[in-house]
N, C-alpha and C positions, 0 to 999 in steps of 0.2 A: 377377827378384825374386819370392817367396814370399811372403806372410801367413802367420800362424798364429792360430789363436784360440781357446783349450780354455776348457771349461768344466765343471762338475759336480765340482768339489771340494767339502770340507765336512767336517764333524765325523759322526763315526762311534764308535761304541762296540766294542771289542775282539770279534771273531769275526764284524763285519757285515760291509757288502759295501759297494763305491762303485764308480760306473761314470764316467769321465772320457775325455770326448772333445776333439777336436784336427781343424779343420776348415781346411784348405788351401783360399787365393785366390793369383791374380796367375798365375805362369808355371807351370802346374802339372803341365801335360803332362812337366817335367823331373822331376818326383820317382821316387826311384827307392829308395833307405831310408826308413821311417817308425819313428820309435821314441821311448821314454817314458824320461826319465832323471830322478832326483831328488836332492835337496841336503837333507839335512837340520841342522840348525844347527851350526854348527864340524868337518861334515864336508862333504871332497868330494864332487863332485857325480858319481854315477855311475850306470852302466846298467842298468835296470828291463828292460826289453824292446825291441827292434826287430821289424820283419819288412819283406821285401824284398816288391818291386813283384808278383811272381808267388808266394805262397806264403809261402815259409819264413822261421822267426819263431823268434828265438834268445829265454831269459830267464837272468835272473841266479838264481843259485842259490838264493838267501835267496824266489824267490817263485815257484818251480816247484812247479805246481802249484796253488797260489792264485792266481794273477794269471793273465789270458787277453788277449792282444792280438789284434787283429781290425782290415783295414781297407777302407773302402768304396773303389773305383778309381771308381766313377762319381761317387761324392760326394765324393772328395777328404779324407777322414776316414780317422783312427786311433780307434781305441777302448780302452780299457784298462779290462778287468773287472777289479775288483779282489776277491776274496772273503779270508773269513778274518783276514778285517785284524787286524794286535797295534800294539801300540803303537809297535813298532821303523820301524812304516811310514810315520809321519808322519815329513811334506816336503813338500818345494816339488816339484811336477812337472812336468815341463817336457818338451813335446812338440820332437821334434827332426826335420827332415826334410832328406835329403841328395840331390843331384844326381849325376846321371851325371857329372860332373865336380869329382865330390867335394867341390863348395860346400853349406854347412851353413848351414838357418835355423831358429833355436828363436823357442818361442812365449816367452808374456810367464809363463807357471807360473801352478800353481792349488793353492792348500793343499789337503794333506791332515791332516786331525789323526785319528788312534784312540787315544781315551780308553781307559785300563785299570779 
């Protein structure tokens, strides 16, 4: 089993920035994907950013560029810089972490709101 626990959501004003983290307990030496997905109201929930255990870090289109994912191995953290924020970015975000065995544990999400 995994924990999840992110933090540092909040209201932001159009072209700020918010940093939101995502901090792995329990078995954790299995993690092996780390990544940020989000829901915004009456849409599906989809892919912000990943990055795998050694390095490399995929983003979704809409946030290349602005968004920077980053994660600690000795602390067990994700990171998601977010800069530039518009308003299309507010959502629930949701810290996702996947196993060598391709078992998936998301965290409990942390608003994001950018006022226009």
């Amino acid at each position: 089993q995994v924990q999840l626990v992110e933090s540092g959501g909040g209201l932001v004003q159009a072209g700020g920035s918010l940093r939101i983290s995502c901090a792995a307990s329990g078995n954790i030496f299995s993690i092996n994907v780390m990544g940020w997905y989000r829901q915004a109201p009456g849409k599906q929930r989809e892919l912000v950013a990943a990055i795998a255990r050694v390095g490399s870090a995929n983003y979704a289109d809409s946030v290349k560029g602005r968004f920077t994912i980053s994660r600690d191995n000795a602390k067990n953290t994700v990171l998601l810089q977010m800069n530039s924020l518009k308003p299309e970015d507010t959502a629930v975000y949701y810290c996702k972490v996947t196993t060598p065995a391709l078992v998936d544990y998301w965290g409990q999400g942390t608003q994001v709101t950018v006022s226009s």
